[in-house]
MIVEXVO-775500 format. One line per field, with one value per residue (C-alpha): residue number from 1; x, y negated, z negated; residue in one letter. Coordinates in nm, 2 decimals, m for minus. Each point is the difference from the previous one (the first is absolute). Layout:
! MIVEXVO-775500
resi NUM/...
c1 X/...
c2 Y/...
c3 Z/...
resn A/...
This chain:
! MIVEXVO-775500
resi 1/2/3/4/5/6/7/8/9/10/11/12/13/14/15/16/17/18/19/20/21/22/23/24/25/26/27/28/29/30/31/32/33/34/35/36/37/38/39/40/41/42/43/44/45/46/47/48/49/50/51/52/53/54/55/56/57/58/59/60/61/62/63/64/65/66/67/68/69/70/71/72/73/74/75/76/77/78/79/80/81/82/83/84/85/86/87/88/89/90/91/92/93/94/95/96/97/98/99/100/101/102/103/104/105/106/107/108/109/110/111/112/113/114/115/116/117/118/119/120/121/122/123/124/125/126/127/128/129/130/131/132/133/134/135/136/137/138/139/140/141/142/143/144/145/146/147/148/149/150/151/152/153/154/155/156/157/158/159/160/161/162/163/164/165/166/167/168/169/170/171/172/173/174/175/176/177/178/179/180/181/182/183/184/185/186/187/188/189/190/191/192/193/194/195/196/197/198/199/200/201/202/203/204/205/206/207/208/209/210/211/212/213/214/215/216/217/218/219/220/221/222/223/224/225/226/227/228/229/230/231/232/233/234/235/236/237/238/239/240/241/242/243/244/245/246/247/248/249/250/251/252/253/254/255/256/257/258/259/260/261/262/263/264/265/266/267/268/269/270/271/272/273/274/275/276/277/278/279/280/281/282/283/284/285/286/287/288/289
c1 0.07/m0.31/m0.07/m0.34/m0.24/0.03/m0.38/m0.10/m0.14/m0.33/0.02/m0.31/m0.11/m0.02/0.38/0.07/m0.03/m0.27/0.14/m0.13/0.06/0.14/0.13/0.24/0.22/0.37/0.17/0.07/m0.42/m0.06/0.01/m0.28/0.14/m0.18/0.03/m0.16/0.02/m0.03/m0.05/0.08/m0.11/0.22/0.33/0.30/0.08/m0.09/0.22/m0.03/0.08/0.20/0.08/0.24/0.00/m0.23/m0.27/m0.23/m0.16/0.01/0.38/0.00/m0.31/m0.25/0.28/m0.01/m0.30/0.17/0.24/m0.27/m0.19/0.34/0.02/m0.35/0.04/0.33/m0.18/0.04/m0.21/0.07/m0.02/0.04/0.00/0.11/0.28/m0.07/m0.03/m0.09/m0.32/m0.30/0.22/0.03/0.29/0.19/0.37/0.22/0.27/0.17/m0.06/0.07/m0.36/m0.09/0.12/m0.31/m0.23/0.13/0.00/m0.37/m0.04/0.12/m0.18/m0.35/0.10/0.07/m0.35/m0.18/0.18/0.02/0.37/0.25/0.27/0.06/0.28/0.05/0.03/0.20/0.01/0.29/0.01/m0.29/0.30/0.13/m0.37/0.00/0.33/0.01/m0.34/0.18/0.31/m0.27/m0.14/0.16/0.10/m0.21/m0.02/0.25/m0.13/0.28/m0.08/0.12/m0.32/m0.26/m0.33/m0.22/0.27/0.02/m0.42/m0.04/m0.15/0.26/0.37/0.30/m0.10/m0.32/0.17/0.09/0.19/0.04/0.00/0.20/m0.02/0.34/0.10/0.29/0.28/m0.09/m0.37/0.12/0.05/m0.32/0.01/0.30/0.02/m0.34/0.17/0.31/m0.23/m0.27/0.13/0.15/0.41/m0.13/0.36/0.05/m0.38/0.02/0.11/m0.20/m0.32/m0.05/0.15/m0.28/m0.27/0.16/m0.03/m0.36/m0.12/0.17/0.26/0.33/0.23/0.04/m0.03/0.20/m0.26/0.27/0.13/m0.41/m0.01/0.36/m0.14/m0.37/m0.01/m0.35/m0.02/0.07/m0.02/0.15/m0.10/0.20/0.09/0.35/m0.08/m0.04/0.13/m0.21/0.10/0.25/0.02/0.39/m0.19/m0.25/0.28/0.18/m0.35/m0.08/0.39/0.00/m0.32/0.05/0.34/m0.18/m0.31/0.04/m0.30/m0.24/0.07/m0.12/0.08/0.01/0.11/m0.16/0.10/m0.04/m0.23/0.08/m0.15/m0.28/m0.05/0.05/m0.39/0.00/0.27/m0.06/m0.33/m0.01/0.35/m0.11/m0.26/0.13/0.29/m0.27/m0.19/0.30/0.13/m0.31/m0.04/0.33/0.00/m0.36/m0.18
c2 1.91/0.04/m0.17/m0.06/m0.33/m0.28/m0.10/m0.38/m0.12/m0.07/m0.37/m0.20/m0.21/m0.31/0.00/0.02/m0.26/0.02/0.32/0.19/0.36/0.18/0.24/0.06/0.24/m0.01/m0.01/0.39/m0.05/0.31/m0.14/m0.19/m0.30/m0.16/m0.36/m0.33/m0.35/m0.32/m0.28/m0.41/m0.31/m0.11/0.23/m0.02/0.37/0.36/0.12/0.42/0.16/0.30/0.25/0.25/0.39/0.12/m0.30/m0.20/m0.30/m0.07/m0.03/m0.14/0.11/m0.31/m0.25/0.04/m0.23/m0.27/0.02/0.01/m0.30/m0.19/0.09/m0.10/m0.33/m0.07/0.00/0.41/0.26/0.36/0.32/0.28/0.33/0.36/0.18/0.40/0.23/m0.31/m0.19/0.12/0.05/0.38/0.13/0.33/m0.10/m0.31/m0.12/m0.28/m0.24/0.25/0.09/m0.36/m0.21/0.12/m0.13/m0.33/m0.01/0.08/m0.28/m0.25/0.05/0.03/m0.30/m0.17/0.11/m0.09/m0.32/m0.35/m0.05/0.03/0.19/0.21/m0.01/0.38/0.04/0.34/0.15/0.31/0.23/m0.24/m0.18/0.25/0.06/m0.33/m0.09/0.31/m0.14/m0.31/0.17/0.20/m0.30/m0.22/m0.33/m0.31/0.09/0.31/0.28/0.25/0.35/0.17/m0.12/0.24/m0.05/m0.02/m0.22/m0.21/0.01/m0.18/m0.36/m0.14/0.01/m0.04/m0.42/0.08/0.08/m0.37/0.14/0.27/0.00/0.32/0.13/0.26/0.04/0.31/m0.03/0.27/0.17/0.36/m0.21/0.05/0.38/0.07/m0.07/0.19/0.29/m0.01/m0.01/0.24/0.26/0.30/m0.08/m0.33/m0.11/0.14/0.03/m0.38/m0.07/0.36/m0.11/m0.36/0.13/0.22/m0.23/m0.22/0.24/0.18/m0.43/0.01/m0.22/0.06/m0.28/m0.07/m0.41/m0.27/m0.20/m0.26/m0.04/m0.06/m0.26/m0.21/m0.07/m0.08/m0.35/m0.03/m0.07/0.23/m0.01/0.28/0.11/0.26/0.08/m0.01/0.36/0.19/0.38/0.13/m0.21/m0.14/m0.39/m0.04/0.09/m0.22/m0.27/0.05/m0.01/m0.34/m0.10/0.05/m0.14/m0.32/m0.04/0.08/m0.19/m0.26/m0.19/0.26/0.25/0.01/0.22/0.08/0.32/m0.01/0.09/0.35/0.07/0.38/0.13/m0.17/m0.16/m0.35/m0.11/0.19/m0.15/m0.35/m0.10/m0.35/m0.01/0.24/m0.20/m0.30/0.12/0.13/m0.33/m0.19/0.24/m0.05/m0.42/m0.05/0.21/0.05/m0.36
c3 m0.10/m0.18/m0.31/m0.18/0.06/m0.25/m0.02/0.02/m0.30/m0.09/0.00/m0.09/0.27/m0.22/m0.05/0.34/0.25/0.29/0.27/0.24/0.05/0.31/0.19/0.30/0.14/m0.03/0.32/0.04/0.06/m0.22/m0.36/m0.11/m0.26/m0.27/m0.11/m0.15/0.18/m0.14/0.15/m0.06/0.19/0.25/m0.02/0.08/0.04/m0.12/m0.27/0.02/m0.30/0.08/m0.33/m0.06/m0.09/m0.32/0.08/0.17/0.13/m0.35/m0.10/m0.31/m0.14/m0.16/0.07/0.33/0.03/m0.17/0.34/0.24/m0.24/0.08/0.39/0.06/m0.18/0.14/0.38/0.06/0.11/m0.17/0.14/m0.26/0.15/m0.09/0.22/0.06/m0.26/m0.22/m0.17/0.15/0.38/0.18/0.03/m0.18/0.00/m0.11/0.23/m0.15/0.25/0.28/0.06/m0.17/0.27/0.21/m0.30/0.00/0.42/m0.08/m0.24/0.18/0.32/m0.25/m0.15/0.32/0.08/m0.30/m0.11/0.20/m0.10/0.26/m0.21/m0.27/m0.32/m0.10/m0.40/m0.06/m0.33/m0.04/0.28/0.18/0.09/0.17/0.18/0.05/0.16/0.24/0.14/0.08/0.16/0.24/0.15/0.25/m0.03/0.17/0.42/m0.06/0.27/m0.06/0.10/m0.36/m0.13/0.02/0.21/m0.33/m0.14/0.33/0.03/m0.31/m0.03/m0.21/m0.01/m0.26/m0.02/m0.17/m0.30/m0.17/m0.29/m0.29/m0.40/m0.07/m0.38/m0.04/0.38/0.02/0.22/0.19/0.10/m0.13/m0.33/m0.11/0.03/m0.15/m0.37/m0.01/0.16/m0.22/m0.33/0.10/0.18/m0.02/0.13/0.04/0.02/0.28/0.20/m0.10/0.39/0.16/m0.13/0.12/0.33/0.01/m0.07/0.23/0.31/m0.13/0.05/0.35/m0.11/0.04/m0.16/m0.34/0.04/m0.09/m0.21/m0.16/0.40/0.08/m0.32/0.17/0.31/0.05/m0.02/m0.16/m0.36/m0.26/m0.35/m0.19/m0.40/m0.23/m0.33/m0.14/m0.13/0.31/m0.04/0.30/0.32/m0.25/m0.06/0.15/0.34/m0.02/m0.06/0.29/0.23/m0.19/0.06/0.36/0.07/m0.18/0.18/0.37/m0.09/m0.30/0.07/0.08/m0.29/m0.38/m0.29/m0.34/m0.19/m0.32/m0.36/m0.14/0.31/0.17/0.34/0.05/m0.31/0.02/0.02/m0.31/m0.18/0.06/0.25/m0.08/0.14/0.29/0.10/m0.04/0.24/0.21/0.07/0.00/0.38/0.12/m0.08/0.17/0.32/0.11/m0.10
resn X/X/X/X/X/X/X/X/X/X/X/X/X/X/X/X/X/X/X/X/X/X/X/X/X/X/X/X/X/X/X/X/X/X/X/X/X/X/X/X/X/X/X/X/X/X/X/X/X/X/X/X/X/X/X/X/X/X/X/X/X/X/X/X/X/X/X/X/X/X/X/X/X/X/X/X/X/X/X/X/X/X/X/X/X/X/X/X/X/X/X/X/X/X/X/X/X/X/X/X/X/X/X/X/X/X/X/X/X/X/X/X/X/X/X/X/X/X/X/X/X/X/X/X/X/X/X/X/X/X/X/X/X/X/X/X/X/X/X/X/X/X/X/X/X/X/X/X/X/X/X/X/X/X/X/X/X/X/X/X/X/X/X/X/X/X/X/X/X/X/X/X/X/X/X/X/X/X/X/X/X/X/X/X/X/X/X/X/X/X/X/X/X/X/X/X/X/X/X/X/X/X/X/X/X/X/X/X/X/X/X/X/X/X/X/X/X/X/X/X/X/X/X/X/X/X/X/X/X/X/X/X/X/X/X/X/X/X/X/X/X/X/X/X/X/X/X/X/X/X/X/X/X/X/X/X/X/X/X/X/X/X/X/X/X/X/X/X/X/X/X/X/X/X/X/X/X/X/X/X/X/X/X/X/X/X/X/X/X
């Protein structure tokens, strides 16, 4: 679908921490990707901030910093990038994670590149979620060789293991989630094209199943940690509960969350970001330290 570029802000260079600039191609090797890396001393990984539809490397504007200022002095490197069609990236159309997945393929192997950690934590935000978990359902597990991976796929230097863990900020049940209440709200017999048009999008991306994200969420056994707000209308909160639900009852000891008060889609940094952060350094002390 095509949908107009959210521009990064001009952000003085005083307010944010010390980056450097650059550029890579997302793993379809034809779109050129935009991002900002900062680097700490010593790290223990590279957290890559992965955002949703209608935004950019920035996600939540100015306060974004104040989570990159946190990752940094927690013991984290930062990748901010923009997917296609975002930021100051090429691209004409949005895909909802169905095109995205190849953005964040091309992250991670820049980042493996460009960084001296051995892993990376993926950060999605809304439908970068969705970008974000197909990427890791494409790549094979540790020493897998099976033959339904494809010869880029398989050619890559890294495998499913290089991924350490996820923050996901309003994950949907399902990946056509994301496309749907758009449809339904926007266009014309969107009660009914609801279904047609992420089918579509779906199949104009090459992809052909709408995927189980809460089913992706259950069973890596990597930490997760999980943010909502008790508010949710768009993927719809009662979802979100039943991801956190299962996960907590597969994976107790590797799972955080927190659905916070009058927060919608999206909105929780908003609502409360002391609490968000907080939540946020509190994952990352107890599994990756």
């Amino acid at each position: 679908m095509k949908t107009e570029k959210t521009p990064v802000l001009n952000i003085p260079s005083n307010i944010l921490p010390p980056y450097s600039p650059t550029s890579f191609k997302s793993f379809d090797k034809q779109t050129i990707l935009s991002g900002w890396f900062f680097k700490t001393s010593d790290p223990i990984s590279t957290i890559i901030v992965v955002h949703g539809t209608d935004s950019n490397r920035m996600p939540f504007n100015v306060e974004t910093v104040d989570l990159v200022q946190d990752f940094l002095e927690a013991g984290y490197n930062v990748f901010l990038f923009d997917q296609r069609n975002s930021g100051e990236s090429e691209g004409m159309t949005t895909g909802y994670g169905y095109m995205e997945w190849k953005d964040v393929i091309g992250a991670i192997d820049h980042v493996r590149k460009i960084s001296v950690t051995t892993d990376v934590i993926l950060y999605g935000i809304g439908s970068g979620c969705s970008s974000s978990l197909i990427a890791a359902d494409k790549l094979p597990e540790s020493g897998e060789t099976e033959k339904e991976y494809s010869a880029e796929i398989n050619e890559l230097a890294f495998d499913g293991s290089y991924i350490a863990g996820f923050i996901l900020d309003s994950p949907a049940k399902m990946s056509d989630d994301y496309v749907r209440p758009i449809v339904e709200s926007e266009f014309v017999m969107g009660f009914i094209t609801q279904y047609s048009v992420p089918y579509a999008i779906r199949i104009s991306a090459g992809e052909s199943e709408n995927l189980n994200l809460a089913s992706e969420i259950a069973r890596t056994s990597v930490p997760v940690c999980i943010l909502y707000g008790d508010r949710d209308i768009f993927i719809k909160t009662s979802l979100i509960d039943q991801i956190v639900s299962e996960r907590i009852r597969l994976h107790p000891n590797n799972t955080t969350s927190e659905k916070f008060s009058g927060a919608g889609y999206v909105e929780s940094y908003t609502i409360n970001p002391q609490r968000y952060r907080e939540i946020v350094r509190e994952f990352l002390n107890s599994h990756f330290e």
